[in-house]
C-alpha positions in Angstrom: -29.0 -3.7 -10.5 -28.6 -2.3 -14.3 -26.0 0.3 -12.5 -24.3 -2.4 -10.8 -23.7 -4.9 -13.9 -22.9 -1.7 -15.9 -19.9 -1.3 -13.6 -18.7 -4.5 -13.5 -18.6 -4.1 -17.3 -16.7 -1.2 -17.3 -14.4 -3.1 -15.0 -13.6 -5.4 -17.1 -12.8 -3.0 -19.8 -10.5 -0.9 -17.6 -8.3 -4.2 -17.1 -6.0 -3.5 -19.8 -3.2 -6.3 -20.9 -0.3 -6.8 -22.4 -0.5 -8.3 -26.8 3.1 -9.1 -25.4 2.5 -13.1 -23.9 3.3 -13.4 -20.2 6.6 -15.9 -21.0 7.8 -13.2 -23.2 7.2 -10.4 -20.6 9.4 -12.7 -18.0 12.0 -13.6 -20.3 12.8 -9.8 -21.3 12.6 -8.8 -18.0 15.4 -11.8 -16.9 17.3 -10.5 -19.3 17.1 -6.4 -18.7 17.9 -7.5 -15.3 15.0 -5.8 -12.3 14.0 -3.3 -14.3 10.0 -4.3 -14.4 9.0 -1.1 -13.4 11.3 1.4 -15.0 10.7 4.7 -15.5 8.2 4.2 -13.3 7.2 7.0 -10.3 6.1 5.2 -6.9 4.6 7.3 -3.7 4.4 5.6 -0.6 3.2 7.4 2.7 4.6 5.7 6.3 7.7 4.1 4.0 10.9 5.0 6.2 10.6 2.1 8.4 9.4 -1.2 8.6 7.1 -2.5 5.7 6.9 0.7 4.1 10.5 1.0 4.3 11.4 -2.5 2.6 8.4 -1.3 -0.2 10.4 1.8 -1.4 13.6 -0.1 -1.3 12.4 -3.2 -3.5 10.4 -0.6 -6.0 13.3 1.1 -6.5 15.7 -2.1 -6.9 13.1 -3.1 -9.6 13.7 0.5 -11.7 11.1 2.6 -10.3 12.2 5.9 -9.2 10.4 6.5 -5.1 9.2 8.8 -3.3 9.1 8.4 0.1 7.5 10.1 3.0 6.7 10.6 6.8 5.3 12.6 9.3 9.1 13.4 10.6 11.8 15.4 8.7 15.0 13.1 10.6 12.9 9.8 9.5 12.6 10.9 6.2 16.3 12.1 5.8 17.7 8.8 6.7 15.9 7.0 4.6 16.2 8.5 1.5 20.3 8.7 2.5 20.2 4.9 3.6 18.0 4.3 -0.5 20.4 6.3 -2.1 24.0 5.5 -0.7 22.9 1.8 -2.1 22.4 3.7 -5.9 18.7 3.6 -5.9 16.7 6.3 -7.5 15.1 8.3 -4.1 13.6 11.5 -3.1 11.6 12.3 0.0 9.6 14.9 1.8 7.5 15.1 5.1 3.9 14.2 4.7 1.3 14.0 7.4 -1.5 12.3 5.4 -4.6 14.1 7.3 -3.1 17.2 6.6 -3.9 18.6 3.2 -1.0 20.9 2.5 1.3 18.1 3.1 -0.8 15.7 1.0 -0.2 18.5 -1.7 3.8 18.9 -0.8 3.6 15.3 -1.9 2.0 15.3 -4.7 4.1 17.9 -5.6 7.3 16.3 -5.2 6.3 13.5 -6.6 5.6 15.3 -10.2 8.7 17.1 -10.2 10.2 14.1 -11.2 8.8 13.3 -14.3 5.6 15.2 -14.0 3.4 12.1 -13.4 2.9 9.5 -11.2 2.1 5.7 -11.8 1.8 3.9 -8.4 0.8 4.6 -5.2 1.2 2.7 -1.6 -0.5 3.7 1.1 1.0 2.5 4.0 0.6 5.4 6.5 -1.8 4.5 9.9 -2.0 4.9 13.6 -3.4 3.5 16.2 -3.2 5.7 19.1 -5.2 3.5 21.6 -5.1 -0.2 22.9 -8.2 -0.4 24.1 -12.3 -1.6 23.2 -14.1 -0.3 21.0 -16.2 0.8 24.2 -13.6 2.6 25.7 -12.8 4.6 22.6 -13.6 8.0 22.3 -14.7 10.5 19.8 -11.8 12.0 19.2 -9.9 8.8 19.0 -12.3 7.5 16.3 -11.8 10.6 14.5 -8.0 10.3 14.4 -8.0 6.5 13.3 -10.4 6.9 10.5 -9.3 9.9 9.7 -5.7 8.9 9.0 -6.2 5.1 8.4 -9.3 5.6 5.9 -9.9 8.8 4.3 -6.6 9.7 3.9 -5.5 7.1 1.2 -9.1 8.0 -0.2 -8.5 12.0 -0.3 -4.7 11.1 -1.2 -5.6 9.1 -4.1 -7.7 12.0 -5.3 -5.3 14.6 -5.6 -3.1 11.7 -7.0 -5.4 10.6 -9.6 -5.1 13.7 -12.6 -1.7 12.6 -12.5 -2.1 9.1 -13.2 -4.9 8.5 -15.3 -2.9 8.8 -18.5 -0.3 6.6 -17.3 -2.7 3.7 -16.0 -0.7 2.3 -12.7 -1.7 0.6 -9.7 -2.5 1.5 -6.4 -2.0 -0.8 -3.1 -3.6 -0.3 0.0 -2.1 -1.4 3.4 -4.6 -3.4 5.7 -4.2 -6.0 8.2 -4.9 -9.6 9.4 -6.7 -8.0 11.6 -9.1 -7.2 9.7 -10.3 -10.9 9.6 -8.9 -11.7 13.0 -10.2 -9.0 15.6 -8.3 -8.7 18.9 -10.6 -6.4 21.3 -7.8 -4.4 22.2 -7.1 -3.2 18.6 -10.9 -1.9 18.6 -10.9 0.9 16.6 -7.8 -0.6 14.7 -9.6 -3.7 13.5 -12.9 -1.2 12.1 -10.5 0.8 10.3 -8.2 -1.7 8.4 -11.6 -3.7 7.5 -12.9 -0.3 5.9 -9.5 -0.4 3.9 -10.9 -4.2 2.4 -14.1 -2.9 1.3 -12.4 0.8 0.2 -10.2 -1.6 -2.0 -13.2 -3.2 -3.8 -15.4 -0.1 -4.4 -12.1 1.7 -6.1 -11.2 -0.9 -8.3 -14.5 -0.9 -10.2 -14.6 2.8 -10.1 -10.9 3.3 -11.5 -10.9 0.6 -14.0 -12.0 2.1 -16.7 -9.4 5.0 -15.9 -6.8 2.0 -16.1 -5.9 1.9 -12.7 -5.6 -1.5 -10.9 -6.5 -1.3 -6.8 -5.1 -4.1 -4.7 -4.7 -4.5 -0.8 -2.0 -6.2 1.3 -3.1 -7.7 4.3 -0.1 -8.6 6.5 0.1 -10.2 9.3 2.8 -10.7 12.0 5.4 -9.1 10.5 8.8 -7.8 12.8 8.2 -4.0 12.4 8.5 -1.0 15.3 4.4 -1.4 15.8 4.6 -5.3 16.6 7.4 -5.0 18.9 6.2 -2.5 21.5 2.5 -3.9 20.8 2.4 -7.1 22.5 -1.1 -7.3 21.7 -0.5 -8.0 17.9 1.5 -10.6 18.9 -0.8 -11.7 20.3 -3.4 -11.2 18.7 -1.4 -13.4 15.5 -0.1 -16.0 17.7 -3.1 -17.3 19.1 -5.3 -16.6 15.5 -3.1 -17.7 12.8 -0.9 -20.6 12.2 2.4 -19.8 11.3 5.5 -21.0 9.4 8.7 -21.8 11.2 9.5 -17.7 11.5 7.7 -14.2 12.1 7.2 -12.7 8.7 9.8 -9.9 7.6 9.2 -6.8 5.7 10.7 -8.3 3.1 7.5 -10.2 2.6 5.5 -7.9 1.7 7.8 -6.0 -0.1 8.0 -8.2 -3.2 4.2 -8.7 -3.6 3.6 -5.0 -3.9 6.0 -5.4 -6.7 4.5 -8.1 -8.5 1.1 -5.7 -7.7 2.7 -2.5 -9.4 4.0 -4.9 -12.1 2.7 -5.7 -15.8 2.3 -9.3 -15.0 -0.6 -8.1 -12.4 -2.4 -6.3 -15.2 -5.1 -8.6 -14.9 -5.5 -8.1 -11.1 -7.3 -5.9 -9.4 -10.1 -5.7 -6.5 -8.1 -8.6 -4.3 -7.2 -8.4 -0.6 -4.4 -10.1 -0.4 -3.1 -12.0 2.7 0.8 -12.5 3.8 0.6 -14.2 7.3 2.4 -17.4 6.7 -1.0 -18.9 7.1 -4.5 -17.9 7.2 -7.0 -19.4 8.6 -9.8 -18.0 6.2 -10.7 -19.3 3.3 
C-alpha cells in the first residue's frame, strides 16, 4: 500500500504545468497560427492510412515535424510524398513493430532529425483472425499480443532515453472494443483491453520522467479495417449509439493533438473514447 500511494505521489509530481495561464497559452497560439507543437518530433507506427494517417497529417499541420512508418516500403513512400507535397515537415521509414531492428531503424530516424523525440503514437495492430477466442490458436495469440501489446511497450523503451529530457506525451491506440466485445474479434478485444490497463500502469511510472500517457479509444471509424471487416460494423452498430454519421479519421486526429499538446499537461492515465456515443459511463 506504502508503494502504491508513493507512486501516486510521484505522479502527481511528474505532471508538470505551464506558470503561463491556459487563456494566455490559447491566445498566443491563435495568434502564431497551428504551431502548438513546434519544433516538436512525433513517431507514429501504422500512420500511412486511415487514423494513423490523418494523426501524422494533423501533427504536422500543428508544427510538429513526423515521422511516419509501416510495415511496407510503397505505403510508406506515398505517404510521406502525399504529407510533404502539402508543405508539411515529413520523413518516413519501414517499421514492423515486433521486429527489433526495425523498431531500432525507427528510432533512428526519428533522432536524425533533431536528435530527440517528444511524442509517440502507437497506432500499429493486427488482427489476423475473425474468429472466438476458442478457436484461436497459439500462434495467433502470439502474433496479436505480440504486435498489439508488447510492441508499443518494447517501442516505448527504446524511445524513452530520447525523451526523458524533453518530457512529451505518448498515446496509445485502443478500441471500443475494448468495452464492447464482439466474439468474433476474440483475441482482438483481449488485446486492445491490455492497451487500457498498459495506459494506466505507464502513466504513474513515467510521470515523474515528465511524460504524460494517454489512450484513444475509437470506435466506428471509416478506415481499410472497418470496411472489409463487417464484423466491426457490426459489432458498433448494434453496441453504441451513434450520431447522424460514421466517425472519420479526422476525429481522432485532432484529440491526439490536444493529447501531445501543452493544454493537456495536466492529463495523463485517461482512456479516452471517440464513438459518437458510448454507452459506458
Amino acid at each position: 500500500m506504502t508503494a502504491t500511494l508513493r507512486a501516486v505521489s510521484w505522479a502527481f509530481r511528474g505532471l508538470h504545468y505551464s506558470s503561463v495561464p491556459l487563456s494566455a497559452r490559447m491566445s498566443s497560439q491563435r495568434a502564431h497560427g497551428s504551431c502548438a507543437l513546434a519544433e516538436k518530433v512525433a513517431v507514429i507506427t501504422g500512420s500511412t492510412k486511415g487514423i494513423g494517417l490523418a494523426i501524422a497529417r494533423r501533427l504536422a499541420q500543428d508544427g510538429a515535424h513526423v515521422v511516419v512508418s509501416s510495415r511496407k516500403q510503397q505505403n510508406v513512400d506515398q505517404a510521406v510524398a502525399a504529407l510533404q507535397g502539402e508543405g508539411l515537415s515529413v520523413t518516413g521509414t519501414v517499421c514492423h513493430v515486433e521486429k527489433a531492428e526495425d523498431r531500432e531503424q525507427l528510432v533512428a530516424t526519428a533522432l536524425e532529425h533533431s536528435g530527440g523525440v517528444d511524442f509517440l503514437v502507437c497506432n500499429a495492430a493486427v488482427n489476423p483472425l475473425v474468429g472466438s477466442i476458442m478457436g484461436t490458436s497459439e500462434q495467433v495469440w502470439d502474433k496479436i499480443l505480440s504486435v498489439n501489446v508488447k510492441s508499443p511497450a518494447l517501442l516505448l523503451s527504446q524511445l524513452l532515453p530520447h525523451m526523458e529530457k524533453r518530457g512529451g506525451a505518448v498515446i496509445l491506440v485502443s478500441s471500443i472494443s475494448a468495452y464492447i466485445p464482439h466474439v468474433a474479434l476474440g483475441a482482438y478485444n483481449v488485446s486492445k483491453t491490455a492497451l487500457l490497463g498498459l495506459t494506466r500502469t505507464l502513466a504513474l511510472e513515467l510521470a515523474p520522467r515528465g511524460i504524460r500517457v494517454n489512450c484513444l479509444v475509437p470506435g466506428i471509424i471509416e478506415t481499410d479495417f472497418s470496411k472489409v471487416n463487417p464484423n466491426v460494423r457490426l459489432l458498433m452498430l448494434c453496441s453504441v449509439f451513434l450520431p447522424s454519421r460514421i466517425g472519420q479519421p479526422e476525429d481522432c486526429a485532432g484529440l491526439v493533438s490536444f493529447l501531445c499538446s501543452p493544454d493537456a499537461s495536466y492529463i495523463t492515465g485517461e482512456n479516452i473514447v471517440v464513438a459518437g456515443f458510448s454507452s459506458r459511463l
